[in-house]
N, C-alpha and C positions, 0 to 999 in steps of 0.2 A: 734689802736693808743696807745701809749705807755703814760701811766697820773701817773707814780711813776718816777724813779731818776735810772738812768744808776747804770748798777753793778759798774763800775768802781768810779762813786760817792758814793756807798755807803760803799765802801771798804775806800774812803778816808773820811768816815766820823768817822772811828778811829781813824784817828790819831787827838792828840793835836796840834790845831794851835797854842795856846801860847806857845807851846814847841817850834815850828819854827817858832814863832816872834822871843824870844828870841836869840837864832842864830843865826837869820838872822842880830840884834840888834847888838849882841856881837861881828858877824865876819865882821861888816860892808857890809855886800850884797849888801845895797844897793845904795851902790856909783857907781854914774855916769852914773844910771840906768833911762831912762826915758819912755821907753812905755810895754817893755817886761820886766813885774817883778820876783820877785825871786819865787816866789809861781808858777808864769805861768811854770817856768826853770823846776822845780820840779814836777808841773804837767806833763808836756809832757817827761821828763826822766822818769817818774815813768812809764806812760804810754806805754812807747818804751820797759820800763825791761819786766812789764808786756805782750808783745806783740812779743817778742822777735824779736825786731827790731834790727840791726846789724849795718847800718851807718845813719848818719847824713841825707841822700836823702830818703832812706829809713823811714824813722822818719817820714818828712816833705811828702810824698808822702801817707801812710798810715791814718794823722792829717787830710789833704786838702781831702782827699776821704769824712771823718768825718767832716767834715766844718760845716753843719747845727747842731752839736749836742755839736759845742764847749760848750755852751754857758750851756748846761746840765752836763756838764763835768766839766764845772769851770774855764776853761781857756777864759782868757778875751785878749790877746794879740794876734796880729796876727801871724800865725806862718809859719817861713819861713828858708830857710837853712843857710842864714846868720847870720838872727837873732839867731838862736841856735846855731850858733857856736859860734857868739860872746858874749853870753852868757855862753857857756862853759870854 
């Protein structure tokens, strides 16, 4: 049983999140955004670079295999192929 934090959490736990509030802040991200946030957008793209995921179904097929370990990961939204496009 796995009782520490996914590599993939602990790699984002480099980065500065006030560096991407900020951003998010300044380019307005978050207009007209109500369940899929800009952090969630950014988690699962980073995931995809990292994973070398290639299209949009792809993405969403790899995430939903990974379904119980969202929540270890960080992504709080549920993820789906339309959602990530209209998010994109």
């Amino acid at each position: 049983m796995n009782i520490g934090q996914t590599v993939f959490s602990q790699l984002l736990d480099c980065l500065p999140m006030d560096k991407f509030r900020q951003c998010v802040d300044h380019y307005k991200g978050y207009y007209k955004v109500k369940k899929f946030s800009c952090w969630d957008q950014f988690l699962c793209m980073s995931f995809a670079q990292l994973t070398y995921r290639e299209s949009l179904r792809d993405i969403e097929i790899c995430l939903r295999a990974m379904q119980p370990k969202h929540y270890h990961m960080g992504i709080r939204g549920k993820v789906s192929r339309s959602t990530l496009a209209e998010a994109n």
